[in-house]
OpenMM code with the backbone's topology and positions (N, CA, C; nanometers):
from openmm import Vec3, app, unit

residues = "UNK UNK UNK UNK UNK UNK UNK UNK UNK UNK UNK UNK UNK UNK UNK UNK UNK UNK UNK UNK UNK UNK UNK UNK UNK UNK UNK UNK UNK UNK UNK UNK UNK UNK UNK UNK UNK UNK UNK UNK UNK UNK UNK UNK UNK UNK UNK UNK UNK UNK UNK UNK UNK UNK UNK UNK UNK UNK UNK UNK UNK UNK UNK UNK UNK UNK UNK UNK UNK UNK UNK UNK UNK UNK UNK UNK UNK UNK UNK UNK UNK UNK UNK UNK UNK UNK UNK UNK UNK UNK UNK UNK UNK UNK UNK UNK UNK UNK UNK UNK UNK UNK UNK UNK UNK UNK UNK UNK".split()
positions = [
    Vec3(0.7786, 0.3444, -0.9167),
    Vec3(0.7098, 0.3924, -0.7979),
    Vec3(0.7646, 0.5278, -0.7569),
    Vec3(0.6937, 0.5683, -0.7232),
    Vec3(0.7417, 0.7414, -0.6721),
    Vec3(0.7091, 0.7334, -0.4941),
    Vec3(0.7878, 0.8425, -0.4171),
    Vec3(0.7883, 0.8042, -0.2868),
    Vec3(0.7813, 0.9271, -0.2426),
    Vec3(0.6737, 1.0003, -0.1661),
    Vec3(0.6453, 1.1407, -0.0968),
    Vec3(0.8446, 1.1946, -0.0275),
    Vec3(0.8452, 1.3034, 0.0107),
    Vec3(0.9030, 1.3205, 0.0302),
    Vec3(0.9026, 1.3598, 0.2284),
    Vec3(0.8000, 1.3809, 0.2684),
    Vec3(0.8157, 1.3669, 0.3913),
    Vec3(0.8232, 1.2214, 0.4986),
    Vec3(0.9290, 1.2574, 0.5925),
    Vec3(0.9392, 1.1362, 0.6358),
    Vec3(0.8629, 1.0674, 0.7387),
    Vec3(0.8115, 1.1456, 0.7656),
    Vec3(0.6583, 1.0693, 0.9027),
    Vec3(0.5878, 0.9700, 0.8296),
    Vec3(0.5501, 1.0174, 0.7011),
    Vec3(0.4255, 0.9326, 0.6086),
    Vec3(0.5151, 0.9521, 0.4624),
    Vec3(0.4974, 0.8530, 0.4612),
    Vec3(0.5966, 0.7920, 0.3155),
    Vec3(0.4619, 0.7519, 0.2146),
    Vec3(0.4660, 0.7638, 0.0813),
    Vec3(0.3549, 0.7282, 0.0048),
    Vec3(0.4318, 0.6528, -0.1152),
    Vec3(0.3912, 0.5385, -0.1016),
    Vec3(0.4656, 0.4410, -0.2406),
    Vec3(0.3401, 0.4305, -0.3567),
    Vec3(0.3419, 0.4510, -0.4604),
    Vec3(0.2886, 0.4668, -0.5723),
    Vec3(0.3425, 0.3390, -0.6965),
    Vec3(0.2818, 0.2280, -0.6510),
    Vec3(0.3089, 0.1153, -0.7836),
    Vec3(0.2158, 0.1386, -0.9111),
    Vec3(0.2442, 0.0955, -1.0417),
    Vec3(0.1857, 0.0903, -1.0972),
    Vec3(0.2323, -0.0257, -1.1910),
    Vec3(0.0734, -0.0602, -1.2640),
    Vec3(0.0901, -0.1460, -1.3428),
    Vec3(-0.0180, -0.2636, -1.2795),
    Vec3(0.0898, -0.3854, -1.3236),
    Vec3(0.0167, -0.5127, -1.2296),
    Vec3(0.1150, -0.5414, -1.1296),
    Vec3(0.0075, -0.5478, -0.9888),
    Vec3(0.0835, -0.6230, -0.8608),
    Vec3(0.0994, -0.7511, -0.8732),
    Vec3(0.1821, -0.8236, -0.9308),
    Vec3(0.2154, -0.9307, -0.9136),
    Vec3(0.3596, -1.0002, -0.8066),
    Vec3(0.3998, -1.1063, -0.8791),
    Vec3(0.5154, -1.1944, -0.8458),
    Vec3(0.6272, -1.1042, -0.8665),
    Vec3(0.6292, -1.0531, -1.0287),
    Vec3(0.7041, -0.9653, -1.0525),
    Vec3(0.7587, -0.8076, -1.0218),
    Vec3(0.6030, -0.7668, -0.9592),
    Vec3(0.6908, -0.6109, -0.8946),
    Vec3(0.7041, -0.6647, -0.7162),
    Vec3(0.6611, -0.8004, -0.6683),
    Vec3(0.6921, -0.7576, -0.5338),
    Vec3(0.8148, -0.7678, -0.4710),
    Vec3(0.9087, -0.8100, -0.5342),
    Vec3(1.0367, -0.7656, -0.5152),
    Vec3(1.0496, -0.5994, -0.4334),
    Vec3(1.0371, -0.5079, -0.5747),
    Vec3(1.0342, -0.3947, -0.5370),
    Vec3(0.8857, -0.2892, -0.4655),
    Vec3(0.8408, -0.3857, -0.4237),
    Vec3(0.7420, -0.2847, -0.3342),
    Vec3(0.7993, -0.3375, -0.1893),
    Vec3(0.8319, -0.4796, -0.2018),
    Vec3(0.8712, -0.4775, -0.0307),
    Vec3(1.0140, -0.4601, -0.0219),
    Vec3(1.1321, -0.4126, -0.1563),
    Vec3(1.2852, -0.3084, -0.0690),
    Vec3(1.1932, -0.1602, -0.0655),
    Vec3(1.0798, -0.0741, -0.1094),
    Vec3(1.0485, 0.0283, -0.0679),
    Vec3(0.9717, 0.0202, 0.0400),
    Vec3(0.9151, -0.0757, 0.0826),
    Vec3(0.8952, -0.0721, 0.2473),
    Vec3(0.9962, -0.0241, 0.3082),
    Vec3(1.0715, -0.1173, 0.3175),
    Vec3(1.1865, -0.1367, 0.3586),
    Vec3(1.2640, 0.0244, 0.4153),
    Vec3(1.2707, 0.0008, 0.2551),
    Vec3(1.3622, 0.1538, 0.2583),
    Vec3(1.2907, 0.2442, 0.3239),
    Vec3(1.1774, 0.2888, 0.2829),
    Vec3(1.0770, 0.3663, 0.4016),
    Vec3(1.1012, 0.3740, 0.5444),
    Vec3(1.0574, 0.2308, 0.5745),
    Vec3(1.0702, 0.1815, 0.7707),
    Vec3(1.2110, 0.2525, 0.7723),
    Vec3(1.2829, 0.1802, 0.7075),
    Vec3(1.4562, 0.2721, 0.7825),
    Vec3(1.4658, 0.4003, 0.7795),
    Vec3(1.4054, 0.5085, 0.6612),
    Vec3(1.4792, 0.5981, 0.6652),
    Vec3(1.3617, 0.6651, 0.7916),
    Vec3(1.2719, 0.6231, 0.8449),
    Vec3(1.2378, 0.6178, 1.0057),
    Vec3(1.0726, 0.6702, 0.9628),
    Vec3(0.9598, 0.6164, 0.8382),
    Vec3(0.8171, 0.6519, 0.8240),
    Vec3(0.7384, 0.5585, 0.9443),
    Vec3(0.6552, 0.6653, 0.9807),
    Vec3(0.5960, 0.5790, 1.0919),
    Vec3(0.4379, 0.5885, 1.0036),
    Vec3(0.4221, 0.5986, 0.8797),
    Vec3(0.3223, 0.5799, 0.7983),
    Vec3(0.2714, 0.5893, 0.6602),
    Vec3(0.2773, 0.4278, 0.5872),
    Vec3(0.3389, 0.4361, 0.4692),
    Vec3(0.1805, 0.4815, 0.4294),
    Vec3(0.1979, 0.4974, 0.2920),
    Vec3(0.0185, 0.5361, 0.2426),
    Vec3(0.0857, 0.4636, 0.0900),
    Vec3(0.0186, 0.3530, 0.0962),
    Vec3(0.0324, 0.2644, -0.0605),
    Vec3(-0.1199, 0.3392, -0.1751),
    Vec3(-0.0568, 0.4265, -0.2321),
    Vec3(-0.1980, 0.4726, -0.3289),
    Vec3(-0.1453, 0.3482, -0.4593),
    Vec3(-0.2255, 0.3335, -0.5010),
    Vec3(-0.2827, 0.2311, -0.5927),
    Vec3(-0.3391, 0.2879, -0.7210),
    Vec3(-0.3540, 0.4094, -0.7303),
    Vec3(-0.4854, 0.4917, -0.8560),
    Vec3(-0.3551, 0.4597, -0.9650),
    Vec3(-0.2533, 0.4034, -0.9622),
    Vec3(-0.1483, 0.3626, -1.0925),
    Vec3(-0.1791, 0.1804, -1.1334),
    Vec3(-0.2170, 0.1039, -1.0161),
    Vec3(-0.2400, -0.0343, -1.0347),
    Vec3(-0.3637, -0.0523, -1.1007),
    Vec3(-0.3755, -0.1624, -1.2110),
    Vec3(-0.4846, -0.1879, -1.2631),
    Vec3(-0.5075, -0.3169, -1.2464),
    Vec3(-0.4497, -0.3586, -1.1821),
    Vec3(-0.4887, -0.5515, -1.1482),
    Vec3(-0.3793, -0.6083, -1.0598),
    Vec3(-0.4256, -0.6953, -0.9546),
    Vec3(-0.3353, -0.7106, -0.8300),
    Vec3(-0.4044, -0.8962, -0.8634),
    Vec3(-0.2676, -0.9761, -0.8636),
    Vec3(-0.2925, -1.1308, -0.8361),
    Vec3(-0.3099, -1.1338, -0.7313),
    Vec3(-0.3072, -1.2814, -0.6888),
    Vec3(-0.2495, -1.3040, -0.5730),
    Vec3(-0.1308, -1.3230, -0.4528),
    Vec3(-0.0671, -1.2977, -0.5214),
    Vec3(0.0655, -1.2996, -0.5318),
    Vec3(0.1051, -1.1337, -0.4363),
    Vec3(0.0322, -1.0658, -0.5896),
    Vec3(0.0383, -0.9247, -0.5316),
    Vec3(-0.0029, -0.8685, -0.3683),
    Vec3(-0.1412, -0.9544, -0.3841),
    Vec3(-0.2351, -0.9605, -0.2625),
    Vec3(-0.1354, -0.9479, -0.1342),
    Vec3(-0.0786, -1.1165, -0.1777),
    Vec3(0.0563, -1.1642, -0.0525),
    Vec3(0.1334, -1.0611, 0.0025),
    Vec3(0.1815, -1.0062, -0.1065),
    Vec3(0.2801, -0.9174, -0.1234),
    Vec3(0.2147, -0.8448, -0.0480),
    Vec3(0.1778, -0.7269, -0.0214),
    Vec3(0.0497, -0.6507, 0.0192),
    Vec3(0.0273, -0.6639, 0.1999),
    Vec3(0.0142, -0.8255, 0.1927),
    Vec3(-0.0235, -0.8357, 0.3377),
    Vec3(0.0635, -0.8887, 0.4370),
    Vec3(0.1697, -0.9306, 0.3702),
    Vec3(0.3333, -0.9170, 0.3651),
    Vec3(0.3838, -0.8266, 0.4552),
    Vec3(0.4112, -0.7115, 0.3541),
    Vec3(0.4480, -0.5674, 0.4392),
    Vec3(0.3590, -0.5479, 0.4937),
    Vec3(0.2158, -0.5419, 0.4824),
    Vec3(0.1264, -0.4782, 0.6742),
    Vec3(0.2154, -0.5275, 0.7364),
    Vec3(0.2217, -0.6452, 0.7627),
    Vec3(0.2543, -0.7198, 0.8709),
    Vec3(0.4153, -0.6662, 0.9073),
    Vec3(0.5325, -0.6481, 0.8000),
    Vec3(0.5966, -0.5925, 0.8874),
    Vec3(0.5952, -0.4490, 0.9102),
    Vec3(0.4888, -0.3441, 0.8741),
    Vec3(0.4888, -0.2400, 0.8828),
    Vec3(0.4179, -0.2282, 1.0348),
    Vec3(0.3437, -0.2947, 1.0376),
    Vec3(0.2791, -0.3538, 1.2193),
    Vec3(0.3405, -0.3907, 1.3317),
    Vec3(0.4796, -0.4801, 1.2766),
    Vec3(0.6237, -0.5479, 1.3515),
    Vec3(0.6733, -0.4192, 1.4093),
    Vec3(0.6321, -0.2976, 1.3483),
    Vec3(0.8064, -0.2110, 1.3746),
    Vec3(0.6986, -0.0585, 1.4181),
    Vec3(0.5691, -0.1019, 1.4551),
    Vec3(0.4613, -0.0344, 1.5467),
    Vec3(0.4336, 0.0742, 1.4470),
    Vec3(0.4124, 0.0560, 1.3211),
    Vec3(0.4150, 0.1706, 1.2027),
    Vec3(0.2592, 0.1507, 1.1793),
    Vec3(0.1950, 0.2501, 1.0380),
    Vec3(0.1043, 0.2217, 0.9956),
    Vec3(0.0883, 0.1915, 0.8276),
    Vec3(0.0052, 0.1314, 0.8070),
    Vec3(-0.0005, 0.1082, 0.6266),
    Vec3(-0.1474, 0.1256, 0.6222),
    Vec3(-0.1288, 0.2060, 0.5369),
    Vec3(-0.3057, 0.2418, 0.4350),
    Vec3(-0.3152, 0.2504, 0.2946),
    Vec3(-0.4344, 0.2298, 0.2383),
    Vec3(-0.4303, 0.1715, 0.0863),
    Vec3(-0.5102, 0.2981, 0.0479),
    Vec3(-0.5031, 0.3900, -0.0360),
    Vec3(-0.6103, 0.4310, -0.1259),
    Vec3(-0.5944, 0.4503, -0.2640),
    Vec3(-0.6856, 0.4890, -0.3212),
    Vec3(-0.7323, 0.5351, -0.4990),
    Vec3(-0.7250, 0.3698, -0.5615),
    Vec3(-0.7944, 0.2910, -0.5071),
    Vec3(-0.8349, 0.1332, -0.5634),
    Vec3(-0.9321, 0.1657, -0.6570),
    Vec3(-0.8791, 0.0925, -0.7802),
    Vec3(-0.9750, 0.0710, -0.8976),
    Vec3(-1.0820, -0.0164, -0.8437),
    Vec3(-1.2104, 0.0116, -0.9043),
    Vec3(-1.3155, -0.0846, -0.8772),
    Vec3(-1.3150, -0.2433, -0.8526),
    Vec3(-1.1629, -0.3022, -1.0130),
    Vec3(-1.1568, -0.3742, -0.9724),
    Vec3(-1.0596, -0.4310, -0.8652),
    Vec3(-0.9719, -0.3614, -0.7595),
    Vec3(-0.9096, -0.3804, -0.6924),
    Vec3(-1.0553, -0.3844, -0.5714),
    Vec3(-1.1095, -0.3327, -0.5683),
    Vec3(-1.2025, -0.2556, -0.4375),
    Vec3(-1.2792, -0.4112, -0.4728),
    Vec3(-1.3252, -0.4702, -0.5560),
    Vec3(-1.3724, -0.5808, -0.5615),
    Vec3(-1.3017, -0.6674, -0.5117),
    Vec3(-1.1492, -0.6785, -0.5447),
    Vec3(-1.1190, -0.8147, -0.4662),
    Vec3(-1.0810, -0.7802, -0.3479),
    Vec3(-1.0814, -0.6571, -0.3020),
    Vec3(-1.0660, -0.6699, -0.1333),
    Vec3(-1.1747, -0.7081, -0.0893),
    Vec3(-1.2973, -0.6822, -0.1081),
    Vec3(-1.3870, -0.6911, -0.0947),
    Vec3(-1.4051, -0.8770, -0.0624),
    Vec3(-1.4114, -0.9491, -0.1853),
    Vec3(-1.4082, -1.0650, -0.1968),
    Vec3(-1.3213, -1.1686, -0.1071),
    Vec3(-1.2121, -1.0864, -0.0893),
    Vec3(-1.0906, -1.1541, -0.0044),
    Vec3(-1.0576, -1.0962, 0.1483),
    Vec3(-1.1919, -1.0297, 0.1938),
    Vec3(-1.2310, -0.9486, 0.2702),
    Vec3(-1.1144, -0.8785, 0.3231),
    Vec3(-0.9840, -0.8616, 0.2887),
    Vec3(-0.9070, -0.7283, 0.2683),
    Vec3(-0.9269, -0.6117, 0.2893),
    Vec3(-1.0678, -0.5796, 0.2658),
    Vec3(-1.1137, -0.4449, 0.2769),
    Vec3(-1.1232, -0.4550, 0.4582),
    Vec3(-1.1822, -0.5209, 0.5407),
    Vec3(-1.1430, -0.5050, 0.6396),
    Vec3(-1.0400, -0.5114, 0.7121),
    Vec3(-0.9143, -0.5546, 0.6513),
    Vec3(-0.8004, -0.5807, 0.6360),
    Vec3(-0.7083, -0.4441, 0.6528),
    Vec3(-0.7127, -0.3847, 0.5731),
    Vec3(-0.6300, -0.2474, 0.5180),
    Vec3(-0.7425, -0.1583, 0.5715),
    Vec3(-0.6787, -0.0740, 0.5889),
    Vec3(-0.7512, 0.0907, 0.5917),
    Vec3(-0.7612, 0.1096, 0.4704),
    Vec3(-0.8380, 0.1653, 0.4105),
    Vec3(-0.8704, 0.2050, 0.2612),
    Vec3(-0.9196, 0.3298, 0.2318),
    Vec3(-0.8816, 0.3989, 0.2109),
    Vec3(-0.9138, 0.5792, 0.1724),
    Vec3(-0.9722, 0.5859, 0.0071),
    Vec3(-1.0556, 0.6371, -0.0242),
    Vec3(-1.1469, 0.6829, -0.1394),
    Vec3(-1.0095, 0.7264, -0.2663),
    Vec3(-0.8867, 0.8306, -0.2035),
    Vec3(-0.8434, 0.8837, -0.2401),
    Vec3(-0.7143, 0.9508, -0.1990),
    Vec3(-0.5896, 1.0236, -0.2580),
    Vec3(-0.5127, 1.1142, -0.1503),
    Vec3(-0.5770, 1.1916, -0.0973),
    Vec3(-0.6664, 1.2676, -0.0874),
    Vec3(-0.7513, 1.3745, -0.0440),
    Vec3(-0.8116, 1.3334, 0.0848),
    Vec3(-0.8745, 1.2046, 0.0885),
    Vec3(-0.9264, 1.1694, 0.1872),
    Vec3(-0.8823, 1.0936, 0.2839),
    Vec3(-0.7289, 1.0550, 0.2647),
    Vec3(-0.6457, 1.0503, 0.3580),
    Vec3(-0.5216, 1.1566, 0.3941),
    Vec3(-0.5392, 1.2845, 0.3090),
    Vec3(-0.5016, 1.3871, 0.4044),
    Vec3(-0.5939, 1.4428, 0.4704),
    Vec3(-0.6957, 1.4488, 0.4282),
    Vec3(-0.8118, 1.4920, 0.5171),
    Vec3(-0.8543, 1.4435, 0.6337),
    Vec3(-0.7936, 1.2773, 0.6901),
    Vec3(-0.7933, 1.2044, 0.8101),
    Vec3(-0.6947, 1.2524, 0.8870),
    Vec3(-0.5991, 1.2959, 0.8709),
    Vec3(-0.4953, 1.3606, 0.9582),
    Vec3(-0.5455, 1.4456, 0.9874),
] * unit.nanometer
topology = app.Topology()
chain = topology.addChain("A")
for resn in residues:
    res = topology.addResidue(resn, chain)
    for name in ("N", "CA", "C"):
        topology.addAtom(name, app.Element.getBySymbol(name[0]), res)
């Protein structure tokens, strides 16, 4: 995962599959984020090619403590088939979801 370098908005970059196995390390880079003081993570996704459920968990996991500590979390660059299962698991109303990085620097 790669992590922006400014600290207002932190951007975590997983790739691969979101499973059991990377959520270990997506929720110590929350983590690490919230402390070193982001008041807005931006999870881009255009590296993930398939998210379980597990992953999902994982996922809605950290909102929740990124919400605890009055922060924000947003999702963009979802593969179709990610954009499908939010969709399905109505997630998509769930997360903020941006098209792209572009179109969530362009919301600021």
């Amino acid at each position: 995962m790669q992590t922006s370098m400014d600290t207002a908005i932190q951007v975590l970059v997983p790739s691969g599959i979101l499973d059991s196995t990377q959520a270990a390390e997506v929720r110590t880079q929350v983590s690490e984020a919230l402390a070193t003081g982001a008041r807005t993570l931006l999870i881009d996704l255009k590296d993930i090619t398939f998210i379980d459920s597990s992953g999902l968990g994982t996922l809605i996991s950290v909102l929740k403590k990124v919400r605890s500590q009055d922060c924000e979390m947003v999702v963009c660059s979802a593969s179709p088939q990610v954009k499908m299962l939010f969709e399905l698991t109505s997630m998509d109303q769930v997360f903020q979801v941006y098209e792209n990085r572009a179109a969530f620097d362009a919301a600021l």
